[in-house]
Rosetta silent file (secondary structure, phi, psi, omega in degrees, C-alpha in Angstrom):
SEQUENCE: XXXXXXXXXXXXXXXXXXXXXXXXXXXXXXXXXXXXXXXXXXXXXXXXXXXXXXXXXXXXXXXXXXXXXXXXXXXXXXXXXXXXXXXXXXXXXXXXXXX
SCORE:     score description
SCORE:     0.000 S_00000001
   1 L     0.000  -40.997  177.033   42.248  -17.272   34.485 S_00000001
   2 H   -52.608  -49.429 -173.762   43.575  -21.078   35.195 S_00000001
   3 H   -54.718  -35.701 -177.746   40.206  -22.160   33.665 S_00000001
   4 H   -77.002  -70.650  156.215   40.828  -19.865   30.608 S_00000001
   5 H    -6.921  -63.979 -155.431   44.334  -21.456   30.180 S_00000001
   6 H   -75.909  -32.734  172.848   43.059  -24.613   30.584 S_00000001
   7 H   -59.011  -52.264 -174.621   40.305  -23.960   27.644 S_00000001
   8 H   -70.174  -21.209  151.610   43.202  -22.848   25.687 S_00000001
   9 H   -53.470  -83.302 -152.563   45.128  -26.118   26.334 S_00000001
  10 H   -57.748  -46.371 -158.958   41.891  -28.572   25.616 S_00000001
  11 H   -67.754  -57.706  159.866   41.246  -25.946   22.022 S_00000001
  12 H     3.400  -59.496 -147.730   45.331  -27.002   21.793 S_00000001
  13 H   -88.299  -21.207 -160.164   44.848  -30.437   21.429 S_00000001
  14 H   -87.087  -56.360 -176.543   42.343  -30.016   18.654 S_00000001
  15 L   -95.280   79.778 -175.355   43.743  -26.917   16.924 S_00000001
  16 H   -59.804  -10.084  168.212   47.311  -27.118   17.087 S_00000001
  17 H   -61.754  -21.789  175.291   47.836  -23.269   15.951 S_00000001
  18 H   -58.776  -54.224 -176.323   46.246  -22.761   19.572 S_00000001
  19 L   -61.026  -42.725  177.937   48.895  -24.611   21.178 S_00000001
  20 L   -61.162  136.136  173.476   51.640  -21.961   20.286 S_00000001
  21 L   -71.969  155.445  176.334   53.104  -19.290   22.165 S_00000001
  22 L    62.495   33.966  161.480   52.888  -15.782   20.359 S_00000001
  23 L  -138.378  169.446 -141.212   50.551  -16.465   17.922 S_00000001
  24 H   -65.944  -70.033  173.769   46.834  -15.117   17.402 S_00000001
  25 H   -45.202   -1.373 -176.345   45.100  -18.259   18.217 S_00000001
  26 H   -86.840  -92.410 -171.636   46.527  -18.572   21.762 S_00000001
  27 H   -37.916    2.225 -156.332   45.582  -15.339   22.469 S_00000001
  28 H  -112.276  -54.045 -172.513   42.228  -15.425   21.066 S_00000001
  29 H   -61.040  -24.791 -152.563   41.219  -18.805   22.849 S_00000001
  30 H   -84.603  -30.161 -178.506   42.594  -17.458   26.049 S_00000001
  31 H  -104.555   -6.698  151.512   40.573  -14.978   25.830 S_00000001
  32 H   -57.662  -29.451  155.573   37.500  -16.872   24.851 S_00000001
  33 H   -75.777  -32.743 -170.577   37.535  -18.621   27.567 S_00000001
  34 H   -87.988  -35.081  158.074   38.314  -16.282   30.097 S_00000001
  35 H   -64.063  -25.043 -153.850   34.913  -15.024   28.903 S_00000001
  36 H   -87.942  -28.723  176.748   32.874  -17.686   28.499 S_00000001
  37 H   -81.855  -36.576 -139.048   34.098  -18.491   32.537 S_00000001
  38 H   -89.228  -28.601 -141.402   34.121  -14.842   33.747 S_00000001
  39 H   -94.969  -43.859  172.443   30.755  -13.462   32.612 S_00000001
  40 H   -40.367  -45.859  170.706   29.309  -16.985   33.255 S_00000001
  41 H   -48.091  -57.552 -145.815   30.934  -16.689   36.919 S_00000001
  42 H   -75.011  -45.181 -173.412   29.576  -13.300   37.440 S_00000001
  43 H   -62.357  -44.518  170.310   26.322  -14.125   36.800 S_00000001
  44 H   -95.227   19.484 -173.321   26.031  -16.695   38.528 S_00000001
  45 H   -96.884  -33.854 -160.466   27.720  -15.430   41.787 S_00000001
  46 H   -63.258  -82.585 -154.526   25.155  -12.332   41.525 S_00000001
  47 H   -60.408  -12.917 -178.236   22.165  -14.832   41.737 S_00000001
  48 H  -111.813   18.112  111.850   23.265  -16.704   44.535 S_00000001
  49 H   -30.195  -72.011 -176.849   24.331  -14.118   46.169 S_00000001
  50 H   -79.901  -12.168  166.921   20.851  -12.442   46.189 S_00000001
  51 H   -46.351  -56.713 -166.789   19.622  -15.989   46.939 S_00000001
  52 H   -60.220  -42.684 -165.149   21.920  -16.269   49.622 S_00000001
  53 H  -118.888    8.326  174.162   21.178  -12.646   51.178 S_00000001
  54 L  -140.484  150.210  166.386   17.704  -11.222   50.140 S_00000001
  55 L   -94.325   30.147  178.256   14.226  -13.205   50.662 S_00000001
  56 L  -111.665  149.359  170.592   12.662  -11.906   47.385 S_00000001
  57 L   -63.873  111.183  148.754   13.596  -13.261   43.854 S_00000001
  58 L  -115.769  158.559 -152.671   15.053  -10.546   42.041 S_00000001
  59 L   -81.528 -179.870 -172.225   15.955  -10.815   38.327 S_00000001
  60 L   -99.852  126.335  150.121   19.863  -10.232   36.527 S_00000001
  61 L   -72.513  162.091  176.823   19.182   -6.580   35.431 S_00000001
  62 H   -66.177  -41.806 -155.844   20.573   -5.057   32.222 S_00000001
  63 H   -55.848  -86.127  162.809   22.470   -2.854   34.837 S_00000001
  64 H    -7.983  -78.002  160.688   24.050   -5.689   36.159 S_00000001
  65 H    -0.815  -69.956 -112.270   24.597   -7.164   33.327 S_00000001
  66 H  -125.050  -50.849 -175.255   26.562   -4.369   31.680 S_00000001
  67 H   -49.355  -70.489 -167.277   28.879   -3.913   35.522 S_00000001
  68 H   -39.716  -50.306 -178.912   29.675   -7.436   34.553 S_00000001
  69 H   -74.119  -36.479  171.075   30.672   -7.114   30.993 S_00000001
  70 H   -45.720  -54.761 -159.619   32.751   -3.696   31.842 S_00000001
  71 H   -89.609   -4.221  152.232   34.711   -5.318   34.488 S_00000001
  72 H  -100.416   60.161  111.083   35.575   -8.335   32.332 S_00000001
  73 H   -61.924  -37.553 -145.954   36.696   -5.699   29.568 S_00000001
  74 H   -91.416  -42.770 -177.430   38.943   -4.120   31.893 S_00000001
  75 L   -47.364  -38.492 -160.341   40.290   -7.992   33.065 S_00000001
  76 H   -56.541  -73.824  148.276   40.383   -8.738   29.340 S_00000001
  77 H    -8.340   -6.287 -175.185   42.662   -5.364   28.772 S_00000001
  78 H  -121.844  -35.535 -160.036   45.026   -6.850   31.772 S_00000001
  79 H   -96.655   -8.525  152.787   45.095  -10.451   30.124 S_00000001
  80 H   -57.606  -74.468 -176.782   46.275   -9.069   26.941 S_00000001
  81 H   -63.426  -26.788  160.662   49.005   -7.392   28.209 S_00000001
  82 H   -46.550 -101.282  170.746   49.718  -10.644   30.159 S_00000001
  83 H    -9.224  -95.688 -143.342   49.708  -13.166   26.579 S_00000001
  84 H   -34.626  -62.767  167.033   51.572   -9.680   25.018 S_00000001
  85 H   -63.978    3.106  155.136   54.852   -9.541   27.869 S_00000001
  86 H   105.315   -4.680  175.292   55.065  -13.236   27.862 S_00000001
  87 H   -60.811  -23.821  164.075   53.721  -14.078   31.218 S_00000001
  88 L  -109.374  144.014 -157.355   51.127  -15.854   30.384 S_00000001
  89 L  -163.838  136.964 -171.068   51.786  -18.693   27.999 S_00000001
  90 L   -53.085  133.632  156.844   50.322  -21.848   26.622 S_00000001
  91 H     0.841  -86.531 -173.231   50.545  -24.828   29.369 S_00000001
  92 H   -60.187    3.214  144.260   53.056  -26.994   27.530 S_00000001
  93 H   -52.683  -41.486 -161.976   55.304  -23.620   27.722 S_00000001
  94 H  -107.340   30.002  142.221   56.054  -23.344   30.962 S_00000001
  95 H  -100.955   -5.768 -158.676   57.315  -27.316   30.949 S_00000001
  96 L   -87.714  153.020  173.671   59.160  -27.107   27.891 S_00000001
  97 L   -54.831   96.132 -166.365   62.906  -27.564   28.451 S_00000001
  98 L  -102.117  121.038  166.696   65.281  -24.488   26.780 S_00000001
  99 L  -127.035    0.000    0.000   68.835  -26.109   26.702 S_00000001
């Protein structure tokens, strides 16, 4: 999730509609990112995993696959509701000053 943030920060700098809290483009990068890290993660913790613990090469199954995209659905579904109650928030949010 920091990494997904952090995506959404960098798309920020570019896109400034990104940079704002509560609007579509936050949420949208945030969660573009948190895919582009999660499924990427998963995948690659799977193979080196079975690197790590079996000695035959076996390939990323559909099966796999599919665990992997469900259980970032269900993360996504949590990171939503994050963005949506305000707890999660663009970077330069949680420095800016409210006087």
């Amino acid at each position: 999730l920091p990494l997904a943030l952090i995506f959404a920060y960098l798309v920020g700098l570019v896109y400034r509609p990104a940079a704002q809290p509560d609007s579509t483009a936050f949420d949208a990068t945030v969660i573009l990112g948190y895919w582009l890290t999660n499924i990427l993660g998963f995948i690659l913790m799977h193979k080196g995993a079975q690197q790590a613990f079996s000695k035959e090469e076996k390939k990323y199954s559909r099966r796999e696959l599919l665990k992997d995209v469900v259980v970032s659905l269900a993360y996504t579904v949590l990171i939503v509701i994050l963005i949506k109650i305000g707890v999660l928030k663009p970077i330069s949010a949680y420095f800016h000053n409210k006087r």
